[in-house]
Structures are given as structure tokens and as C-alpha cells.
DRENGUKE-81672 format. One record per atom (N, C-alpha, C): residue number from 1; atom name; x, y, z. Coordinates in Angstrom, 1 decimal, padded with zeros to 4 digits. Layout:
BEGIN
GURO     k    a       xx       yy       zz
GURO   NUM   CA        X        Y        Z
...
END
This chain:
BEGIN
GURO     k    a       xx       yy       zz
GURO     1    N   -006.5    028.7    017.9
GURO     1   CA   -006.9    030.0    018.4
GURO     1    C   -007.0    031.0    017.2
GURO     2    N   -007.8    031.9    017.1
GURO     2   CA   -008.0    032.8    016.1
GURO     2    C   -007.2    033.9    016.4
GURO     3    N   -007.0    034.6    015.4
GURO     3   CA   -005.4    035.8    015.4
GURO     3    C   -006.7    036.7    016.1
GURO     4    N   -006.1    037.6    016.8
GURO     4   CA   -006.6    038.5    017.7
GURO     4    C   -006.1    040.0    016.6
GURO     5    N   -005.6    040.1    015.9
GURO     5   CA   -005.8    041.1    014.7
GURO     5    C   -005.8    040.7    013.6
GURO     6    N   -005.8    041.5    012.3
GURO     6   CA   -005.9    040.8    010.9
GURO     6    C   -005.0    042.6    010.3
GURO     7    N   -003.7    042.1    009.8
GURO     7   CA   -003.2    043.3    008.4
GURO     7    C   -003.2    042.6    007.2
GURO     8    N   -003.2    043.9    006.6
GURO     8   CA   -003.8    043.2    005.3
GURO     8    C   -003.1    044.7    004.1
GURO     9    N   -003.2    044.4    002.5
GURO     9   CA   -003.0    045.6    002.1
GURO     9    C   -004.1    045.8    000.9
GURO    10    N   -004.2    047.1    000.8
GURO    10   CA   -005.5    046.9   -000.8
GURO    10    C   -004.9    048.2   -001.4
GURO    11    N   -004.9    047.8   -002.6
GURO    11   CA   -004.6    048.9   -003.8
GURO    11    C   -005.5    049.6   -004.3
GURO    12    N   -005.7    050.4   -004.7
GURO    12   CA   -006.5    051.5   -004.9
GURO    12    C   -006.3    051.4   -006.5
GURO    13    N   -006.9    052.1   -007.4
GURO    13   CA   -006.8    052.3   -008.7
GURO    13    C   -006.5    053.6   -008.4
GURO    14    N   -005.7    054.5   -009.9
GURO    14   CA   -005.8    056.3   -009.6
GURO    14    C   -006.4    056.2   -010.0
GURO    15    N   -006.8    057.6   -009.6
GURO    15   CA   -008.5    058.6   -010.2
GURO    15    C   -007.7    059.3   -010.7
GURO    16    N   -006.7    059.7   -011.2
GURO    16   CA   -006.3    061.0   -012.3
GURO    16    C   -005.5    061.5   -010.8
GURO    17    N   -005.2    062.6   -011.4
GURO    17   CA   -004.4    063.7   -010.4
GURO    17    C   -005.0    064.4   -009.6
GURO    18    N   -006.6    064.3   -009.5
GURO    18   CA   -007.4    065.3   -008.8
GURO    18    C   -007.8    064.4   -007.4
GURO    19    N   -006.8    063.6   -007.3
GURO    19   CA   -007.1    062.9   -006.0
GURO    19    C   -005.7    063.0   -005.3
GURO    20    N   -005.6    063.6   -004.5
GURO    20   CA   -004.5    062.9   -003.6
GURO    20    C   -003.9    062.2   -002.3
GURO    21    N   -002.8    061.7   -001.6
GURO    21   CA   -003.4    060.8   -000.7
GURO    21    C   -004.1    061.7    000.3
GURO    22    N   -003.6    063.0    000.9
GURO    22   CA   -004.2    064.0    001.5
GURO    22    C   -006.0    063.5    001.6
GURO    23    N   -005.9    063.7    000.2
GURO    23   CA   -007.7    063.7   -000.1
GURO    23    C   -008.3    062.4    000.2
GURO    24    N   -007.6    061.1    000.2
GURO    24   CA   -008.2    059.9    000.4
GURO    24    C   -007.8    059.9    001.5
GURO    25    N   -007.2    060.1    002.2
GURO    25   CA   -006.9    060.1    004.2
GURO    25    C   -008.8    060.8    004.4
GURO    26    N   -008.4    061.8    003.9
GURO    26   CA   -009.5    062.8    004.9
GURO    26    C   -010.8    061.8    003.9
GURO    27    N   -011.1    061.5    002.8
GURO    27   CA   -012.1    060.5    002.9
GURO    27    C   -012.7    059.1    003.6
GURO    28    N   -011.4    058.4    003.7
GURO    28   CA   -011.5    057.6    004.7
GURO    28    C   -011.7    057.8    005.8
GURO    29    N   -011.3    059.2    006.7
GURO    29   CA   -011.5    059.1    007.8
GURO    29    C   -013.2    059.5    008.3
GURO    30    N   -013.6    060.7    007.1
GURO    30   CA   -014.9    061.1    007.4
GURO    30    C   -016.2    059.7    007.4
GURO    31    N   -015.2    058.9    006.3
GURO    31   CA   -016.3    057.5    006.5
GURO    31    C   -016.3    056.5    007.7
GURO    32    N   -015.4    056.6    008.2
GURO    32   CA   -015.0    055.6    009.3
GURO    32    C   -015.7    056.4    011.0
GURO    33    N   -015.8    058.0    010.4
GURO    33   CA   -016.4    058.7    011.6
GURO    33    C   -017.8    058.3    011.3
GURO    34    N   -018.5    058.1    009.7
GURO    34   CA   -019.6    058.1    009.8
GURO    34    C   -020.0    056.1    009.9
GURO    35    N   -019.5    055.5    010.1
GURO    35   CA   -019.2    054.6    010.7
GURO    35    C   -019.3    054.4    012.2
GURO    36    N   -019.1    055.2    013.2
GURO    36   CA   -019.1    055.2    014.3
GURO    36    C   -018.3    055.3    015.2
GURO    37    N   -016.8    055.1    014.6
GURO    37   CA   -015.2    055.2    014.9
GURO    37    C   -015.2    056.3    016.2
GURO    38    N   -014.4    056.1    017.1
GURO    38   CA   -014.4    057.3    017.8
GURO    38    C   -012.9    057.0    018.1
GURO    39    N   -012.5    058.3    019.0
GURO    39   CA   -011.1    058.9    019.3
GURO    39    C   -010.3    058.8    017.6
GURO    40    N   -010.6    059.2    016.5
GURO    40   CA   -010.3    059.2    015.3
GURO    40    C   -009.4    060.3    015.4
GURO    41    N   -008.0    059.7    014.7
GURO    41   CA   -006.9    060.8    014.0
GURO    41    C   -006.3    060.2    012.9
GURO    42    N   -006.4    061.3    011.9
GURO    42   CA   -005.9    061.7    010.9
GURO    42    C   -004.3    062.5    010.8
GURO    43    N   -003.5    061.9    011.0
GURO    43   CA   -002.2    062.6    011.0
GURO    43    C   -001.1    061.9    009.7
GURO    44    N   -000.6    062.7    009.5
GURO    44   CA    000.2    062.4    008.4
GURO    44    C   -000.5    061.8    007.3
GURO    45    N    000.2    060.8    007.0
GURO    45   CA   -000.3    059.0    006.1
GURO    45    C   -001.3    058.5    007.0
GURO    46    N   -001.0    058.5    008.1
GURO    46   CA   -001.9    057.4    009.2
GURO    46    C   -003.3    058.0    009.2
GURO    47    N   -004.0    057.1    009.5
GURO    47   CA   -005.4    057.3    010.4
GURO    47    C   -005.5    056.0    011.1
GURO    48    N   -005.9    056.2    012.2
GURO    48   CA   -006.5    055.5    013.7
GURO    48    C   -007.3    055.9    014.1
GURO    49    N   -008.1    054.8    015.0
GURO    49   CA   -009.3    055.3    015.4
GURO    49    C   -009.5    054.0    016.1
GURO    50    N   -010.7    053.8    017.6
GURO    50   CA   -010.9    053.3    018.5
GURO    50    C   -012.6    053.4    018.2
GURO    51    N   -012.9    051.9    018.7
GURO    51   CA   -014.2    051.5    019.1
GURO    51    C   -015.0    051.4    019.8
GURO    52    N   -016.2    051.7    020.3
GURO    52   CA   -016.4    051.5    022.0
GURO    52    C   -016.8    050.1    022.1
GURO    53    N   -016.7    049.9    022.9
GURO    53   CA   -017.2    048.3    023.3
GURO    53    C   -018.6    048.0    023.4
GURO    54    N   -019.4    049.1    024.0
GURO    54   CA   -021.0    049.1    024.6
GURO    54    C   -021.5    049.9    023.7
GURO    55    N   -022.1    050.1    022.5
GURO    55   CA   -022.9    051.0    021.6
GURO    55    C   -024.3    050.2    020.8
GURO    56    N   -024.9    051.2    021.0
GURO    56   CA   -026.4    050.0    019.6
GURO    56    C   -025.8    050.3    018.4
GURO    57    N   -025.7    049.3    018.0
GURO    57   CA   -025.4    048.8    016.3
GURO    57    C   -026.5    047.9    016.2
GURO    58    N   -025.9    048.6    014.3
GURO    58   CA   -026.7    047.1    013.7
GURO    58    C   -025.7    045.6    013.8
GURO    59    N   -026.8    044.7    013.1
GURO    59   CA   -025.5    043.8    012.7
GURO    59    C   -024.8    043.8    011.4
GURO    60    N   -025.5    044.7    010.9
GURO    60   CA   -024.8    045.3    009.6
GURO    60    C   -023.6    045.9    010.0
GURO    61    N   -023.1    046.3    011.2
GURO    61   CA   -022.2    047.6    011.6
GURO    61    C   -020.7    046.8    011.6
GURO    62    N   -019.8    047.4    010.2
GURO    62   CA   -018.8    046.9    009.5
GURO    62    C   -017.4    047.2    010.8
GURO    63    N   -017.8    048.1    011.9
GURO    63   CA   -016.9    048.1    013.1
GURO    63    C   -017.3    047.4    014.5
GURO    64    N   -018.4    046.4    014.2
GURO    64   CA   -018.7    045.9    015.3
GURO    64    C   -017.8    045.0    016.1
GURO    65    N   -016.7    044.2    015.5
GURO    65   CA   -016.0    043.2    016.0
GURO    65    C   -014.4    044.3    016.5
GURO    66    N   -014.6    045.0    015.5
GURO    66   CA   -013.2    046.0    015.6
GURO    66    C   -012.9    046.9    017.1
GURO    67    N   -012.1    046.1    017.6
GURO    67   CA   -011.7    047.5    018.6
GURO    67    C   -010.8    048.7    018.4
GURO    68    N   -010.0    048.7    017.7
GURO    68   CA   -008.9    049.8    016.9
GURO    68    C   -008.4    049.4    015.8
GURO    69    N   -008.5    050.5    015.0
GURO    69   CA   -007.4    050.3    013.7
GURO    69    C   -007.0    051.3    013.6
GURO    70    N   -005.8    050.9    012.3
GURO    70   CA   -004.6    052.0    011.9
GURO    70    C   -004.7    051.9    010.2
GURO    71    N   -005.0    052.5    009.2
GURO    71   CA   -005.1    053.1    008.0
GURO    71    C   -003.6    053.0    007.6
GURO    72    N   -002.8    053.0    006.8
GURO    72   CA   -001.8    054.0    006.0
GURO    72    C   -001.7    054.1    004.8
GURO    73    N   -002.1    055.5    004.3
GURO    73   CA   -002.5    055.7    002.8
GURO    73    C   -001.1    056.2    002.0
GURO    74    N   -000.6    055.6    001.3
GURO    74   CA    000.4    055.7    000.3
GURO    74    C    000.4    055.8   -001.2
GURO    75    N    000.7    056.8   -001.6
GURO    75   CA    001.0    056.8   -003.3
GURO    75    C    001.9    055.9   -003.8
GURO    76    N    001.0    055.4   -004.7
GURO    76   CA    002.0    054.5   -005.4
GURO    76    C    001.9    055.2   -007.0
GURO    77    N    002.7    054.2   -007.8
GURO    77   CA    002.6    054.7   -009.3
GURO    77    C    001.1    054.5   -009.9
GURO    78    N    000.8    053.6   -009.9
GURO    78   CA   -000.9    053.2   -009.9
GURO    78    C   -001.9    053.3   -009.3
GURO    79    N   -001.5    054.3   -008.6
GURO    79   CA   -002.6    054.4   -007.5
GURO    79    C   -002.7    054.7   -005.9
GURO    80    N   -003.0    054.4   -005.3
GURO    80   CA   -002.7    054.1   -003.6
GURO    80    C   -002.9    052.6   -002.9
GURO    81    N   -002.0    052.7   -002.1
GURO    81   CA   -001.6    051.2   -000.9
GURO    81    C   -002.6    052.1   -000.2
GURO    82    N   -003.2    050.7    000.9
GURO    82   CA   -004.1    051.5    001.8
GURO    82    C   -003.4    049.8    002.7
GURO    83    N   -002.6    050.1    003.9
GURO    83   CA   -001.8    049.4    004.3
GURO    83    C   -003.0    049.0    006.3
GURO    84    N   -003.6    047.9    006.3
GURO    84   CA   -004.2    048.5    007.9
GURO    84    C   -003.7    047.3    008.6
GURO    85    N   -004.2    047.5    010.3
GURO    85   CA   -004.2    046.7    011.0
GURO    85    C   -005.7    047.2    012.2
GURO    86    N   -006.2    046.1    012.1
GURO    86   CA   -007.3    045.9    013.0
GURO    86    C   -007.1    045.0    013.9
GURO    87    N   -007.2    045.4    015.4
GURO    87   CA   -007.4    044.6    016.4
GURO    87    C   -009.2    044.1    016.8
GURO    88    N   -009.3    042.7    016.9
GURO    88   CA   -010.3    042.0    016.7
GURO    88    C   -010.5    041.5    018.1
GURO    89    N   -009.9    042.2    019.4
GURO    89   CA   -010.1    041.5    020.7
GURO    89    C   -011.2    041.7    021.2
GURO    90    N   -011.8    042.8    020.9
GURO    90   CA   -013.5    043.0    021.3
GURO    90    C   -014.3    041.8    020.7
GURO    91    N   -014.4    041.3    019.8
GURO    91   CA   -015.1    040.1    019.2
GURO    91    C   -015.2    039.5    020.3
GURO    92    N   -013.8    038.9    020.4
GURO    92   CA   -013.6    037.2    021.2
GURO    92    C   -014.1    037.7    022.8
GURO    93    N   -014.1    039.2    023.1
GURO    93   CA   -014.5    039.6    025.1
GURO    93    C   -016.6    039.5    024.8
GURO    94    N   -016.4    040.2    023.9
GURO    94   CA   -018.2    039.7    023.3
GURO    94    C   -018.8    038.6    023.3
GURO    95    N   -018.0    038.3    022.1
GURO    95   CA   -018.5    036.5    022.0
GURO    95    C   -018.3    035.4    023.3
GURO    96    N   -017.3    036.0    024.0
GURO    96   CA   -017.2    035.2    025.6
GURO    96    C   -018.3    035.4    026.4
GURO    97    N   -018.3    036.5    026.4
GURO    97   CA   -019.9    037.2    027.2
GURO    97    C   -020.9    036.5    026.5
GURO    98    N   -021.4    036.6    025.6
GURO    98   CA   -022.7    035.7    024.9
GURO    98    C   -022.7    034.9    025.3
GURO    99    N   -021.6    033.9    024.8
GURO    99   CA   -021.3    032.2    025.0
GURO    99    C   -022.2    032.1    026.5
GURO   100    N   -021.1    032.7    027.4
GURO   100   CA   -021.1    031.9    028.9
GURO   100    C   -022.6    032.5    029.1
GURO   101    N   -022.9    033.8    028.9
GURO   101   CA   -024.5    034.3    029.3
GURO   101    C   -025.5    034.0    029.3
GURO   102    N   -025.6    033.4    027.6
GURO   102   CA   -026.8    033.1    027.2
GURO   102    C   -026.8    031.3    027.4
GURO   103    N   -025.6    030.9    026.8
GURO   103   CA   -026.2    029.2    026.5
GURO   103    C   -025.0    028.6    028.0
GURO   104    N   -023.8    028.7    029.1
GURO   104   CA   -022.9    028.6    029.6
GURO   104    C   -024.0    028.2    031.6
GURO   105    N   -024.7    029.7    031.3
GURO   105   CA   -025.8    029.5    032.7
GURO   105    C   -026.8    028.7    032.7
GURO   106    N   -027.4    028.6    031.6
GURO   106   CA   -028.1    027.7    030.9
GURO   106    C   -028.2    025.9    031.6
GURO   107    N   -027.2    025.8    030.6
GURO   107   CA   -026.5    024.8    030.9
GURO   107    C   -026.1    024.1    031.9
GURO   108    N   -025.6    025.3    032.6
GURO   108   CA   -025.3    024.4    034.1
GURO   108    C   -026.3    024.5    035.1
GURO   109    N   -027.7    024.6    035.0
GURO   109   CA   -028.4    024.4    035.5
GURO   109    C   -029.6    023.2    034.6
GURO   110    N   -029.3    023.0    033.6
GURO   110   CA   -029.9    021.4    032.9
GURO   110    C   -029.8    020.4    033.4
GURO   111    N   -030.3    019.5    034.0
GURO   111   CA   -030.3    018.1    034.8
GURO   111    C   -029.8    017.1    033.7
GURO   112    N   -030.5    017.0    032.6
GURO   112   CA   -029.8    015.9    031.6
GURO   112    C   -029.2    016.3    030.6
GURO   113    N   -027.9    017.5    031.4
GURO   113   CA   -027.0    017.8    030.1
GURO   113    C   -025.6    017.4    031.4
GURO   114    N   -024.8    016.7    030.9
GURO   114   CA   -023.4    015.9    031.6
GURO   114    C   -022.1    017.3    031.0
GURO   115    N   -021.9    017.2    032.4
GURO   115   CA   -020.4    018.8    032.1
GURO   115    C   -019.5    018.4    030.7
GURO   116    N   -019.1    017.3    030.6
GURO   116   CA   -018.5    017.2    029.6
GURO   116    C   -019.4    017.9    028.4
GURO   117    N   -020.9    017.1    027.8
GURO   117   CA   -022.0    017.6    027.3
GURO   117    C   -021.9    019.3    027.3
GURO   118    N   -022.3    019.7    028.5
GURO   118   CA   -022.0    021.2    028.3
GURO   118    C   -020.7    022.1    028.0
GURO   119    N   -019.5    021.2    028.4
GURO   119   CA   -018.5    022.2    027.7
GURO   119    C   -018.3    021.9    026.1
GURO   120    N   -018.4    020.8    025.8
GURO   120   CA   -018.4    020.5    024.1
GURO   120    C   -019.7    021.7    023.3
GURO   121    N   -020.6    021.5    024.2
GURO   121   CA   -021.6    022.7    023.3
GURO   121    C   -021.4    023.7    023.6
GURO   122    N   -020.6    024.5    024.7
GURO   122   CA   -020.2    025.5    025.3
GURO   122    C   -019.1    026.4    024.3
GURO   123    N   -018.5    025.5    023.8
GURO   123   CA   -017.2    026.1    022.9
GURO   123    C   -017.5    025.6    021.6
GURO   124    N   -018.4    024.7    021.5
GURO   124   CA   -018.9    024.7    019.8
GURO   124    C   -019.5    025.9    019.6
GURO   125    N   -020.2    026.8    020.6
GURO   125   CA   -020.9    028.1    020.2
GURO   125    C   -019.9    029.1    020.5
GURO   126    N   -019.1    028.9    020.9
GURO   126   CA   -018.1    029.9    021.2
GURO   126    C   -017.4    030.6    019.8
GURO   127    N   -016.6    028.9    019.3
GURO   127   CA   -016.0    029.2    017.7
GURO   127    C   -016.5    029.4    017.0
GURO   128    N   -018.2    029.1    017.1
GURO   128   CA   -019.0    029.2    016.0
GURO   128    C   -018.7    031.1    015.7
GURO   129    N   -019.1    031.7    017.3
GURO   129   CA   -019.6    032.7    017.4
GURO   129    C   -018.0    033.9    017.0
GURO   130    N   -017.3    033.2    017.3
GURO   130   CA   -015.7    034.1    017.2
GURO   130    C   -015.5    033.9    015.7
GURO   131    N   -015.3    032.2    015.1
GURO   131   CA   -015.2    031.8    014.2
GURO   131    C   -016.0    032.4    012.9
GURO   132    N   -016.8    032.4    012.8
GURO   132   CA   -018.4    033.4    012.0
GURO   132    C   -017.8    034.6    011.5
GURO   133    N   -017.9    035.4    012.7
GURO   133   CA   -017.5    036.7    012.9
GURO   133    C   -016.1    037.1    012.6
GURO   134    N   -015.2    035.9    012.8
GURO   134   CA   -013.9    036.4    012.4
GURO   134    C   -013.6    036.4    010.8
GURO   135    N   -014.2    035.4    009.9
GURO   135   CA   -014.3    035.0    008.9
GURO   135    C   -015.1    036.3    007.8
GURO   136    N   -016.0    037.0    008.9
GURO   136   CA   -017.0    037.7    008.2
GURO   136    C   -016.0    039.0    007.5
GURO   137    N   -015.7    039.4    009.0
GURO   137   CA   -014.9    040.3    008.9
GURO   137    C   -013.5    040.1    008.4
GURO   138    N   -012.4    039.3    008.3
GURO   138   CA   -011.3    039.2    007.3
GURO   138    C   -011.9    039.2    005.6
GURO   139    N   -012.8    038.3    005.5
GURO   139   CA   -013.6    038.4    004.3
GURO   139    C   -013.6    039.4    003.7
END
């Protein structure tokens, strides 16, 4: 089974003293709103922010599998931790919906496809589709 979130940490380089984490919170967050992010806060170190489930996106759209995340921007001596956690359970309620939708109804109405046959191809497109996507985005 694939992890249903992904944390992770990334270091930042400094920019000199004319940046501070204040100023890279409030940048991050203005991008993540122009992103599509909604119920977005900015408090403290933290930023969070929530996905909708139902929106037109591209497939370019870097929040599409994302249902919530949490930010935490920290000074370090070299720079800033940018510390997150993304929950990734919208993907796998999506990718279930496709699966069963498109190729699932399909299938069980095929005369020379055998149930075994259809659930092997049923969940080959499943992982493909969770799998893909999960990879894209930890990537």
C-alpha cells in the first residue's frame, strides 16, 4: 500500500539578511494561494492549507493529488528548513473513482473478460493510477 502522506525537509540557501522567515512564510503562502490552496493560514512558523476535492485543474496542477498540508519555515544558520507534511488521500478516493468508473463498469459488463481477468486489470490500473501519481508528486 502506498503511504497516504509524504514529510519531507528542504533547505533553503540565505538570501542575505533582507529575507526573513516572516517574509518567506508570507511568500509561500501567497504562492500556494495562487496555486489554488484554500482555507489557507499563515500563523506563526506554520502555514496550512486545504484542497478541494471537486475543482478544474490542469494536469499540471502541483495540488492536484494534495488534500492538506502543513509548511514549517525555520531559520537556520544557512539559511531556512522548510519542514512539510502533505496528506495524499484525495489521490487514492480519485484514483478509486476513475479505476472503478471508467475501466471497473466496463468490465463487468464484457462477456470474454473472466472476473479474475477483470480484477487483475482492475488494480493494475489502479496502482498504475495511485502509483504514477504518487511517485510524481513525492518526486
Amino acid at each position: 500500500m502506498f503511504p497516504l502522506s509524504i514529510n519531507g525537509e528542504v533547505t533553503v540557501g540565505d538570501w542575505g539578511s533582507e529575507l526573513d522567515h516572516e517574509d518567506l512564510r508570507r511568500v509561500l503562502a501567497r504562492e500556494l494561494e495562487s496555486l489554488g490552496a484554500r482555507e489557507l493560514s499563515a500563523e506563526s512558523n506554520v502555514i496550512t492549507f486545504r484542497s478541494t476535492l471537486f475543482r478544474i485543474m490542469l494536469s499540471t496542477d502541483l495540488l492536484a493529488p494534495v488534500r492538506f498540508g502543513r509548511i514549517r519555515v525555520e531559520r537556520r544558520n544557512a539559511g531556512f528548513s522548510l519542514r512539510y507534511h502533505i496528506s495524499l488521500s484525495q489521490l487514492v478516493v480519485v484514483a478509486t473513482i476513475v479505476a472503478v468508473t471508467f475501466f471497473g463498469i466496463p468490465l463487468s459488463r464484457a462477456l470474454n473478460v473472466s472476473v479474475a481477468q477483470g480484477a487483475a486489470l482492475l488494480c493494475s490500473v489502479w496502482l498504475s493510477l495511485v502509483g504514477g501519481n504518487w511517485f510524481i508528486t513525492a518526486v
